[in-house]
N, C-alpha and C positions, 0 to 999 in steps of 0.2 A: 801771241804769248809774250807776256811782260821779259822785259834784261832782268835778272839775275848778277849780282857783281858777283866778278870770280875771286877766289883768294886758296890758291892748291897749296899753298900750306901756312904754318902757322911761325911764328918767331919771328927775326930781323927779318930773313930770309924773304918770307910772305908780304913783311912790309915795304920790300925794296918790289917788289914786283906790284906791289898794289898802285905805292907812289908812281912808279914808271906806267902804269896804264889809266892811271885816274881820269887823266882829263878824257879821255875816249870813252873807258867803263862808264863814269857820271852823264857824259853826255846822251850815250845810250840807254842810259836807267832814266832818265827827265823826259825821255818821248814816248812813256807810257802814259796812255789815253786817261786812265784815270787820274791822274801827276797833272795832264793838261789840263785837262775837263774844272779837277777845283782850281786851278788856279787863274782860269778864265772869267770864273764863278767870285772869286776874290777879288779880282779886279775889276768884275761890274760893280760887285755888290758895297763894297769896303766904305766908298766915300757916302752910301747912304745912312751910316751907322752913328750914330752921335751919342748914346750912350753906353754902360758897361749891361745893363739891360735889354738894349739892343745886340750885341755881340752874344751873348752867353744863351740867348733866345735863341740864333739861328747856325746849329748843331755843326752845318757844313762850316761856315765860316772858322767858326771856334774850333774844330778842327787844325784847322790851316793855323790859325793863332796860336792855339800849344805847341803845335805842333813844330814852330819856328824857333821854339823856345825850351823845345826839350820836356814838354809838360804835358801831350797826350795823353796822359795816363789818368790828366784829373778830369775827363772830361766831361761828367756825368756830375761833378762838384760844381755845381751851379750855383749856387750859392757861396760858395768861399769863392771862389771865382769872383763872382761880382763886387764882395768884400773887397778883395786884395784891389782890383780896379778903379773900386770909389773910393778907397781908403789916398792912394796914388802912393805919389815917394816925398814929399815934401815933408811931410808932418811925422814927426819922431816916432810918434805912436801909430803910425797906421800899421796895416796888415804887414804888408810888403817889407817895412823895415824891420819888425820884432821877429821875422821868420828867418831861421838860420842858413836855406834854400834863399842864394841870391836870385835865381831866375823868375822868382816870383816879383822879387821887383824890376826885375830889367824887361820883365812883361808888363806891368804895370806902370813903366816908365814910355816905353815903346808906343802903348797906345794914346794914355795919356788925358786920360776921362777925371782922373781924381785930380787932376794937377792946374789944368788950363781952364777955361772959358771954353773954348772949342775944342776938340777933340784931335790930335795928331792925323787919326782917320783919314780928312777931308784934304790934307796938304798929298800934291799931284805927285811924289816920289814917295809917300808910302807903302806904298801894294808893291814894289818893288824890292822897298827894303826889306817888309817881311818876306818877300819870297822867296829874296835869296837866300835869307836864315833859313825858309820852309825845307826849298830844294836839298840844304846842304845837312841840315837833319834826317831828309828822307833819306837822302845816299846813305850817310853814315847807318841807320838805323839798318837799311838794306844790308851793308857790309858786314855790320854785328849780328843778322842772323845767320852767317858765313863763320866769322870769327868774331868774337866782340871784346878782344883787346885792340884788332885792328881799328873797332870802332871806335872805343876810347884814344887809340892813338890819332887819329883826323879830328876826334871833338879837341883833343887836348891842344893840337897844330892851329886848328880855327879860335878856339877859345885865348890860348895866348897871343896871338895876333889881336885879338878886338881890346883886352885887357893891357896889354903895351899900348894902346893907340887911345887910350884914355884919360885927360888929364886928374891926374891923382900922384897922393906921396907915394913911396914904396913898400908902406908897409900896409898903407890901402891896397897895392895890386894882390899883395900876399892875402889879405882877409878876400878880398874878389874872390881870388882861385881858389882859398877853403870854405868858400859860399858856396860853391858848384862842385856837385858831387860825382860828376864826373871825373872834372880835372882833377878833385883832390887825390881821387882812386890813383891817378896817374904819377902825380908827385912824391904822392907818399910810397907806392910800390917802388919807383926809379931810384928814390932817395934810403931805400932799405927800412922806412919806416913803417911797425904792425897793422892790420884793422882798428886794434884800439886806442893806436895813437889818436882817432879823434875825442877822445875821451880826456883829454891831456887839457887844462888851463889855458885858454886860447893864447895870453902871450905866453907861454908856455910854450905851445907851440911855435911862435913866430920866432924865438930863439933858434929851438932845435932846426927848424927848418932851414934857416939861412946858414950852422954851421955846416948841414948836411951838404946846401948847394954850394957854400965855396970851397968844398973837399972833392964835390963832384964832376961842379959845373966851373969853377972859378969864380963865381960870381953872387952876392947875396940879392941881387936887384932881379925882381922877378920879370922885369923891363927888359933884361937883356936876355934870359930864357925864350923871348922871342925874336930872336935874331936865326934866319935860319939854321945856321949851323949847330948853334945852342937849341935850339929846339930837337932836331935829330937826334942829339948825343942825350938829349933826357928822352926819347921817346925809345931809340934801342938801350935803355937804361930799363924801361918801364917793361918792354917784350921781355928782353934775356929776363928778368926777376920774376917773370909773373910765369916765365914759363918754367922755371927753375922751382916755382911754387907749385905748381900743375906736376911737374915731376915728381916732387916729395909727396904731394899729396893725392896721388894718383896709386900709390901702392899699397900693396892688397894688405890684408890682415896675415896674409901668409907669408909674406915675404922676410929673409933671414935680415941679422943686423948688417953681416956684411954685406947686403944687396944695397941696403938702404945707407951705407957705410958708399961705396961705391958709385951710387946712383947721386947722393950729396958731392961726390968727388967729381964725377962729369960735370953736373952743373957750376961746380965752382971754374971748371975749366973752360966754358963755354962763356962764362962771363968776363974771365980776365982776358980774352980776346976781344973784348970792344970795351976795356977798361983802361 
């Protein structure tokens, strides 16, 4: 019987007990047979693949490929797939860069069919690097059908760690993290900003966001959001709000104003505690 990650409850709470057994729980989740089996199969198979043709052809593989990337879900898109691939990231106009989902390029860059003469593929620490993405997407993905803010909270921990470690300006880190629709989820809840803030004037947004973070976080540099400490204080920013959301919007059609009067008051109280 496959591990299971445990998460017995939900809020800061769940997240301090997740972080405190990760390395053990992950470890435990990666020695499922079938977790092995493809990733054995990726690293015979990988270095024989030379085109976006060939990848998108052999279903296991491609698999593993999305799936490193966050992008499982397109996997039957065989055709845009192979677009975004040959299109690569150099050229202004290919797929990968008009698409407002950065993981489509950072897949596209990864492999590296549109870009080079030879393919990424064939270089001897590839099958590695995607695996580790692989691995650390399976966990997360495992954790979120548990809780799946917890999940958002490890995408958001890994995702700003690879984005700090990237040479770019700071206002490129900022357009990264609203590439990725995970992280954005994560920022914009922590930061008290709506779902329709994505709707907002991109520098538009890159204003409001930075006065958010230096009232929150002290900081407008989305660079330093990945320093651990900074990381934790926006991610239990991200749990208390989204559960504080789950609160209000968990009540019935019955319920009186003063409950919902009340029920607003807890939450606000729950949050000035890790404010």
């Amino acid at each position: 019987m496959s591990f299971a990650p445990v998460v017995p409850m939900g809020g800061y709470a769940g997240w301090a007990f997740l972080t405190r057994t990760l390395d053990a729980q992950k470890g435990a989740f990666l020695k499922d047979g079938a977790i092995q089996r493809d990733e054995a199969y990726f690293r015979e198979k990988i270095a024989t693949i030379r085109t976006a043709e060939d990848l998108v052809s052999d279903r296991r593989l491609l698999n593993v490929a999305l799936t490193a990337f966050g992008l499982e879900g397109d996997i039957n898109n065989k055709a845009f797939l192979r677009k975004i691939l040959e299109d690569g990231t150099l050229k202004p106009d290919g797929l990968g860069n008009r698409l407002a989902d950065k993981r489509y390029l950072e897949f596209s860059k990864a492999f590296g069919f549109g870009d080079y003469p030879v393919p990424n593929t064939v270089l001897s620490d590839f099958p590695q690097k995607i695996l580790a993405r692989y691995e650390a997407r399976r966990f997360e993905a495992a954790v979120g059908e548990q809780n799946d803010d917890m999940r958002l909270a490890l995408n958001a921990r890994r995702e700003l760690a690879e984005i700090a470690g990237r040479s770019m300006s700071a206002d490129a880190r900022w357009f990264t993290a609203l590439g990725s629709p995970p992280l954005r989820q994560v920022i914009q809840t922590a930061l008290g900003l709506p779902k329709s803030f994505s709707q907002v004037d991109i520098d538009k947004q890159l204003v409001i966001l930075k006065d958010r973070a230096e009232s929150a976080l002290g900081t407008t540099d989305l660079k330093d959001m990945a320093d651990p400490a900074q990381t934790e204080k926006l991610v239990r920013l991200f749990l208390v709000r989204s559960q504080m959301q789950s609160d209000l919007s968990g009540a019935t059609g019955g319920s009186t104003a003063l409950a919902l009067l009340q029920q607003s008051q807890a939450a606000r109280s729950r949050l000035s505690l890790y404010l």
